[in-house]
C-alpha positions in Angstrom: 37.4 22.7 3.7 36.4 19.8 2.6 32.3 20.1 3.2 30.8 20.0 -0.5 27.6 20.7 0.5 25.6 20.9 3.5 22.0 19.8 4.7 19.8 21.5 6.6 16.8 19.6 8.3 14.4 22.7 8.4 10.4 23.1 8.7 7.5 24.2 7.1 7.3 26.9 9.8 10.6 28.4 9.0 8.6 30.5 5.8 5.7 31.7 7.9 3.7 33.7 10.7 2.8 30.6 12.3 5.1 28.8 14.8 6.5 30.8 17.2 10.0 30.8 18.3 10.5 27.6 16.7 10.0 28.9 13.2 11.8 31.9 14.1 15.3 29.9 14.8 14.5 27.8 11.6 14.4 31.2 9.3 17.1 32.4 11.3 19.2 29.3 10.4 18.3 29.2 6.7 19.0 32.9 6.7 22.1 31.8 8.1 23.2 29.3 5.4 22.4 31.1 2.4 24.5 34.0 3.6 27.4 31.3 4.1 26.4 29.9 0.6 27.0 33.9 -0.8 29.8 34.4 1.4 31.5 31.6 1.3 30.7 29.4 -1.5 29.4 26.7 0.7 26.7 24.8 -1.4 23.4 23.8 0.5 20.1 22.0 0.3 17.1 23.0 2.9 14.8 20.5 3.7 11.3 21.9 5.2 9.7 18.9 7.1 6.0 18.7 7.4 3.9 16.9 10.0 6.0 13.9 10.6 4.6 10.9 12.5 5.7 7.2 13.2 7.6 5.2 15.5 10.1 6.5 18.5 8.7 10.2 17.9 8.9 11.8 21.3 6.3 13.5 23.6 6.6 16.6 21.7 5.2 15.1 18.2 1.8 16.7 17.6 0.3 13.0 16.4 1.9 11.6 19.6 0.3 13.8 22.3 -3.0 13.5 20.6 -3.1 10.0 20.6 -1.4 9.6 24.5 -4.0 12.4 25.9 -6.2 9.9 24.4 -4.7 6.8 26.4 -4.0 8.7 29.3 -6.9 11.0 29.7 -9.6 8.7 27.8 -10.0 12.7 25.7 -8.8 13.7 22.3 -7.2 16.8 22.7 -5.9 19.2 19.4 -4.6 22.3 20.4 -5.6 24.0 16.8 -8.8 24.3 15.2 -11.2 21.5 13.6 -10.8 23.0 10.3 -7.2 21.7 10.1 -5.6 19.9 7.9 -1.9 18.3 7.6 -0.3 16.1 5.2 1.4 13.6 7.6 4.2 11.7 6.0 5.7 8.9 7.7 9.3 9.0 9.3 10.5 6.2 6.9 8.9 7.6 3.9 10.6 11.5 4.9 14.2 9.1 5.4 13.5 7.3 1.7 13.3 10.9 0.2 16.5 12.4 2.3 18.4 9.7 0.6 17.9 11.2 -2.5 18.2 15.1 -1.9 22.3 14.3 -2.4 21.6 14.1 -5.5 23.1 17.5 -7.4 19.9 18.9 -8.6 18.9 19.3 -5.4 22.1 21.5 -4.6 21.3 25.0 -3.0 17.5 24.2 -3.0 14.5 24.0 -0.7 12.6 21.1 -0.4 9.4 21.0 1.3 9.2 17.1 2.4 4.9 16.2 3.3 2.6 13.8 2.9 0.4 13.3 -0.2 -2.8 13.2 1.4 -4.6 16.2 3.0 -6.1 14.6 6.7 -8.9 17.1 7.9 -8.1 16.8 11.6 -11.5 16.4 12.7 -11.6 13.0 10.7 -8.2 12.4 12.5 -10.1 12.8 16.2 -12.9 10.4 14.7 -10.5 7.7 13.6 -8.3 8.0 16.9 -11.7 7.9 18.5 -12.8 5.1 17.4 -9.2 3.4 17.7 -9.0 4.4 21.2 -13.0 3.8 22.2 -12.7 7.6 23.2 -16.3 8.6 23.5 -16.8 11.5 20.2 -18.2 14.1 23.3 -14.6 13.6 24.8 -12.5 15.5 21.5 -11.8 19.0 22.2 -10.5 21.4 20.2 -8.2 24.3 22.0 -8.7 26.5 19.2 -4.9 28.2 20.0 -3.2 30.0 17.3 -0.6 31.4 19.9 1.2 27.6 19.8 1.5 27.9 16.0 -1.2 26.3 14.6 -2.4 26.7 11.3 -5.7 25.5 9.3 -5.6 24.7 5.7 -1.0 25.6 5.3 0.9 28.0 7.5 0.9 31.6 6.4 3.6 32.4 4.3 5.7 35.8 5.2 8.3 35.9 2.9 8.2 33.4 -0.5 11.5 31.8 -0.8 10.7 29.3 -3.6 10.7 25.8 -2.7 10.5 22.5 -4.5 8.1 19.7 -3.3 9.1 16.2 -2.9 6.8 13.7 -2.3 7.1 10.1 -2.4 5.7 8.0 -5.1 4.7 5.2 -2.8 4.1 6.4 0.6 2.8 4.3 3.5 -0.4 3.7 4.3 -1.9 6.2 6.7 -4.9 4.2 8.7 -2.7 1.3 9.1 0.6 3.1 10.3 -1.8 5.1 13.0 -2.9 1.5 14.4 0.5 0.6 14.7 1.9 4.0 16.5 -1.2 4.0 18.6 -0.4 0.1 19.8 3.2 1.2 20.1 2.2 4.4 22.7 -0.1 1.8 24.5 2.7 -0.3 24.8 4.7 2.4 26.5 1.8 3.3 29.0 2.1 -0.2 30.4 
């Protein structure tokens, strides 16, 4: 065959009640690969992505359509509640620690890849609103749990056990937020 080991780019979702379909297909595709790995012998590492942010994310990234309702709609709209929190991590940080998942300790594992820092969303809206001179009586909160959101983690329905990576020295937050909102002004133009 020649495959030694293959790597799955999964989500945090894929282990809980939250997400939808989405989640669904990613438990469906580890699901999938470990019953290769018994079948077949084919050797696998999972990684369960976070809340990734940073530049050339499309539409559909959570960070991104919070920050272009802001330029387009002068409001800060979150879909989930303001008791939420993430751990963003960075698309180049997330790329610095897929480099090192070929390593063979990492070999029929899952690795949940995040952020360091826990970011309250509502401190999120009040940076973003002051970034984007979004008046504080123009963030909203949708407050719906049917699109997957979660508060504090998602809600775990079956423990598979998983490994954190973080990285040692991950980017700074504030600053990389200034840079993707310039960038998604940048496009509106």
């Amino acid at each position: 065959m020649g495959v030694k080991r293959f790597i799955y780019a999964s989500s945090i979702y894929a282990n809980t009640e939250e997400g939808g379909f989405y989640g669904s297909s990613k438990k469906a595709a580890e699901d999938y690969i470990e019953r290769f790995h018994a079948t077949f012998g084919l050797n696998y590492t999972i990684l369960r992505f976070g809340s990734l942010y940073g530049s050339r994310s499309d539409e559909s990234n959570g960070l991104n359509a919070i920050i272009n309702s802001g330029l387009k709609k002068k409001k800060l709209i979150y879909t989930g509640n303001i008791k939420a929190v993430r751990r963003y991590i960075h698309v180049e940080d997330a790329v610095n620690i897929c480099a090192k998942v070929v390593n063979k300790k990492y070999e029929n594992k899952y690795l949940t890849i995040t952020g360091k820092r826990l970011v309250k969303i509502k401190n999120l809206m009040k940076m973003l609103s002051k970034y984007l001179n979004v008046p504080s009586d123009k963030i909203e909160y949708l407050n719906d749990y049917n699109r997957g959101h979660y508060n504090a983690k998602p809600t775990p329905f079956v423990n598979r056990s998983g490994k954190y990576l973080q990285i040692k020295k991950e980017k700074n937050f504030k600053k990389n937020l200034v840079y993707l909102v310039d960038e998604l002004k940048k496009r509106q133009q």
